[in-house]
FIRO-151296 format. One line per 3 residues: number of its first residue (from 1); for each residue x, y, z of N, C-alpha, C. Coordinates in nm, 3 decimals, m for minus. Layout:
<rs>
NUM) X,Y,Z,X,Y,Z,X,Y,Z | ... .
</rs>
This chain:
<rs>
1) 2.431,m14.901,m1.703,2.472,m14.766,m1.672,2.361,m14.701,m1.590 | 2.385,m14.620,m1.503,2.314,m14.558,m1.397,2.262,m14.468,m1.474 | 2.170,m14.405,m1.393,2.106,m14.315,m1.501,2.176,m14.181,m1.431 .
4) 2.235,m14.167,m1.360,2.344,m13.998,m1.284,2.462,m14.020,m1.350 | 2.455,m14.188,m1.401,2.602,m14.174,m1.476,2.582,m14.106,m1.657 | 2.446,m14.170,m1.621,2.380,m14.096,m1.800,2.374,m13.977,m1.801 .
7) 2.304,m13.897,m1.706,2.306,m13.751,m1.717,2.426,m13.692,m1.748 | 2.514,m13.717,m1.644,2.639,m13.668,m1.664,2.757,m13.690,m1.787 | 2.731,m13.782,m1.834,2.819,m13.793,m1.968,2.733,m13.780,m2.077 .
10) 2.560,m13.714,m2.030,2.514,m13.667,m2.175,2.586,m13.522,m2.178 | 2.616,m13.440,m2.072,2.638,m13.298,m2.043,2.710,m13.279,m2.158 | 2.843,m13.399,m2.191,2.980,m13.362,m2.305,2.893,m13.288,m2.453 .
13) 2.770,m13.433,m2.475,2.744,m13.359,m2.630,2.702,m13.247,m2.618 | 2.594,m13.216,m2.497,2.568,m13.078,m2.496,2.638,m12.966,m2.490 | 2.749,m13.006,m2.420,2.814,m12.878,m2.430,2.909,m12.880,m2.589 .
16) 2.914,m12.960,m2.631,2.945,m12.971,m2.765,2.883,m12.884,m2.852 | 2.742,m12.904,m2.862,2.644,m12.889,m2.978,2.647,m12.696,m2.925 | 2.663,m12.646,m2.829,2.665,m12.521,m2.757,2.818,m12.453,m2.820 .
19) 2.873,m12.529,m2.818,3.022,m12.518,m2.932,2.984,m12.443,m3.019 | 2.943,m12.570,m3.121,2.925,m12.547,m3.255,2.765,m12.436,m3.311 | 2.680,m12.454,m3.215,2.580,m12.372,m3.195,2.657,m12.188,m3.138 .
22) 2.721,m12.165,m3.096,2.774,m12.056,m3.045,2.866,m12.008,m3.214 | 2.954,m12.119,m3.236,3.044,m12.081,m3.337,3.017,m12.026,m3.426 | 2.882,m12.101,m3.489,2.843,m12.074,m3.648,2.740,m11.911,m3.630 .
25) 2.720,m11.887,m3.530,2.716,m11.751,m3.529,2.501,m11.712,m3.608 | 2.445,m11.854,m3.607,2.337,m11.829,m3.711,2.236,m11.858,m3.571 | 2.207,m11.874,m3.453,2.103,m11.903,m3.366,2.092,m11.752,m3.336 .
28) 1.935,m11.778,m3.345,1.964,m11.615,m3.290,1.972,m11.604,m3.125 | 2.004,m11.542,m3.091,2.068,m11.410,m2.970,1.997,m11.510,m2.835 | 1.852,m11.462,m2.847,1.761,m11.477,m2.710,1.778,m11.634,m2.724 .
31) 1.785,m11.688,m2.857,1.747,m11.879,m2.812,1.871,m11.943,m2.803 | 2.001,m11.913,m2.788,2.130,m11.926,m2.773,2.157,m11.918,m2.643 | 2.126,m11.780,m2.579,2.119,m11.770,m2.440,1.989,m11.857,m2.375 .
34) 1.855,m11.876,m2.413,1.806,m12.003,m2.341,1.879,m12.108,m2.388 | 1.945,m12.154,m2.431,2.031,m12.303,m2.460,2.126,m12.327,m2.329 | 2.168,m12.183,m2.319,2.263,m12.174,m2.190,2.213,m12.200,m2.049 .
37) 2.084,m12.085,m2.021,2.033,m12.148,m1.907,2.012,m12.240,m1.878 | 1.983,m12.356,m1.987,1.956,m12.530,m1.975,2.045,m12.556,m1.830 | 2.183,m12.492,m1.886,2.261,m12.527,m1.799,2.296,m12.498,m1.644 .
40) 2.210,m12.399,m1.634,2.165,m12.361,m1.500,2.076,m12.471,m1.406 | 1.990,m12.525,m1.529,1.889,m12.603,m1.450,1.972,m12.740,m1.416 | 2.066,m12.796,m1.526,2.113,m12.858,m1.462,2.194,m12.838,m1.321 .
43) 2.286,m12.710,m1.375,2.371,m12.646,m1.233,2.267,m12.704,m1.130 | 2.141,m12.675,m1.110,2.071,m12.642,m0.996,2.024,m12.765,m0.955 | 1.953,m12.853,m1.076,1.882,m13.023,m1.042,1.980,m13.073,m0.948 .
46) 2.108,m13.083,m0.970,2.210,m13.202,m0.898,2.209,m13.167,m0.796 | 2.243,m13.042,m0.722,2.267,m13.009,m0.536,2.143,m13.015,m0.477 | 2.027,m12.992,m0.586,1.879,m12.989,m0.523,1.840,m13.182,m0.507 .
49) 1.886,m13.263,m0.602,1.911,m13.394,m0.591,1.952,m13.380,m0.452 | 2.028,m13.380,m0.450,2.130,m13.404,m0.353,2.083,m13.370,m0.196 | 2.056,m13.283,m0.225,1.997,m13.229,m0.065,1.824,m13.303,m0.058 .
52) 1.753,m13.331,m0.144,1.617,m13.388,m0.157,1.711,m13.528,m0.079 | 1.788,m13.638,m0.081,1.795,m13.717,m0.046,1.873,m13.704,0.095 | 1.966,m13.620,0.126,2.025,m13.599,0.234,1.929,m13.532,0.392 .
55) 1.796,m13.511,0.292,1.733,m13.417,0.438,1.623,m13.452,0.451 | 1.563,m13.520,0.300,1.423,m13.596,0.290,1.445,m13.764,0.277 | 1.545,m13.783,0.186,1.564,m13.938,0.215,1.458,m13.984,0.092 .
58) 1.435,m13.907,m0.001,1.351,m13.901,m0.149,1.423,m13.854,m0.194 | 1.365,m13.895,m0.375,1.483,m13.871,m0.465,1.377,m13.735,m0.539 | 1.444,m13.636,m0.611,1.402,m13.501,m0.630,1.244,m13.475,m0.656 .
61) 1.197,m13.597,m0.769,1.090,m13.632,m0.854,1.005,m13.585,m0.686 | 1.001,m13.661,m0.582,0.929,m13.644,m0.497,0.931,m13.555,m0.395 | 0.992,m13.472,m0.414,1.014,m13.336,m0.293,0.947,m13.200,m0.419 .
64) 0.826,m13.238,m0.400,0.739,m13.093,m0.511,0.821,m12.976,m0.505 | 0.792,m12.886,m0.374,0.864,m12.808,m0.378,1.017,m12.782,m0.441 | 1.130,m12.842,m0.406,1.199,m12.872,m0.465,1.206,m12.885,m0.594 .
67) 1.169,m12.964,m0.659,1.124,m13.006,m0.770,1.109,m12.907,m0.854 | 0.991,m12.837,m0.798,0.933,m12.717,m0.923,1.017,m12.642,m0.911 | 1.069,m12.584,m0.833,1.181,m12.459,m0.788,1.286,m12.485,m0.901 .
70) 1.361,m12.644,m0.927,1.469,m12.654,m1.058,1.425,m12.669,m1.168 | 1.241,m12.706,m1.177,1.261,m12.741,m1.304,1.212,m12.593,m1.371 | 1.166,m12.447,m1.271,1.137,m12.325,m1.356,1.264,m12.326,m1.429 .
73) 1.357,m12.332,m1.369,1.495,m12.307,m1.434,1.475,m12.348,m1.606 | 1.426,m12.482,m1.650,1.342,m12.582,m1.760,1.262,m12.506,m1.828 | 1.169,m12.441,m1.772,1.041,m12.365,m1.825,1.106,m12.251,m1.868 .
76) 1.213,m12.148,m1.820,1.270,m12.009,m1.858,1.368,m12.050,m1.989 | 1.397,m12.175,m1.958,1.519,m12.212,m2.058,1.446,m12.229,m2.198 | 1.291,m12.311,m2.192,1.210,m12.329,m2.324,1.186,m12.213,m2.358 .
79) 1.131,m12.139,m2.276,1.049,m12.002,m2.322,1.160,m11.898,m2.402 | 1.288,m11.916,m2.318,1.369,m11.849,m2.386,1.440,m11.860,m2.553 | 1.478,m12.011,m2.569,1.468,m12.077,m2.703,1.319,m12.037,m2.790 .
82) 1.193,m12.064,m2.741,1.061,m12.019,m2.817,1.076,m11.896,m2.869 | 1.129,m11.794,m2.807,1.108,m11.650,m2.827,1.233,m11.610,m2.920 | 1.343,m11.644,m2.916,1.428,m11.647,m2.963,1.405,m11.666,m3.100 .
85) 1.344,m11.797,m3.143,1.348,m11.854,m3.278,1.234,m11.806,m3.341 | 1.116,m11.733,m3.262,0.977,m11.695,m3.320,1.028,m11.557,m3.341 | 1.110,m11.485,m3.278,1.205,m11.344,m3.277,1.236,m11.317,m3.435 .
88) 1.310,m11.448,m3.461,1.372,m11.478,m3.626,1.287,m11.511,m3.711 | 1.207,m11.564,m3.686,1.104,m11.596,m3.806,1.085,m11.473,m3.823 | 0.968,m11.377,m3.689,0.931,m11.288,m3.794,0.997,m11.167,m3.841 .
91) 1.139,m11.134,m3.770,1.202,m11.056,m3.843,1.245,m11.129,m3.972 | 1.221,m11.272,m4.020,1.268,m11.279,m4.155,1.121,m11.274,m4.265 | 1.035,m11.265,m4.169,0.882,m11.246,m4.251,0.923,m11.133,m4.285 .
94) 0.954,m11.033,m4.227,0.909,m10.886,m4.191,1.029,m10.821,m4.347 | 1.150,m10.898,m4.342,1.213,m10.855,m4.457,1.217,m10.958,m4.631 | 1.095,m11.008,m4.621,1.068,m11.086,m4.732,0.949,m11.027,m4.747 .
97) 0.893,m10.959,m4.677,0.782,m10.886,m4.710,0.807,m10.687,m4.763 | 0.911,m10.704,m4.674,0.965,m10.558,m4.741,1.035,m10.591,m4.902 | 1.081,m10.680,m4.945,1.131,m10.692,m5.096,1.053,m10.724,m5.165 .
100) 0.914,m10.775,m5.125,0.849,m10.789,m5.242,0.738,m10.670,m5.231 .
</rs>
């Protein structure tokens, strides 16, 4: 199996787990919405693929520019999940400390 054929039929579980992650209603807010942008970066990796080989004749890894430009998309998507879930911790510090 190719590995564009791997990417692309990993997308199903992800958008799966974004399902059931959306459904159960318990992620909080900000790291739910970085889960989503993931999907931006992908949106963005494949046409930026795509054009890295159509105009450079290299595959993305080697067009830097390029490159960094999809993978911020990567870096906003972590930071956004980080903040999100450090968001929840300490609002659940913050009310385990108010009951006792």
């Amino acid at each position: 199996m190719s590995k564009e054929t791997l990417f692309a039929v990993s997308l199903f579980p992800y958008l799966g787990f974004l399902w059931f992650l959306t459904r159960s209603k318990q992620t909080p807010r900000l790291a739910l919405i970085g889960f989503y942008v993931l999907l931006i970066f992908v949106a963005v990796t494949i046409p930026a693929g795509i054009y890295a080989k159509q105009v450079y004749g290299e595959q993305l890894a080697n067009v830097d520019w390029l490159h960094g430009s999809a993978e911020s998309f990567l870096t906003l998507s972590n930071i956004l999940v980080v903040l999100g879930f450090r968001q929840a911790v300490m609002r659940l510090r913050a009310q385990q400390g108010a009951e006792n």
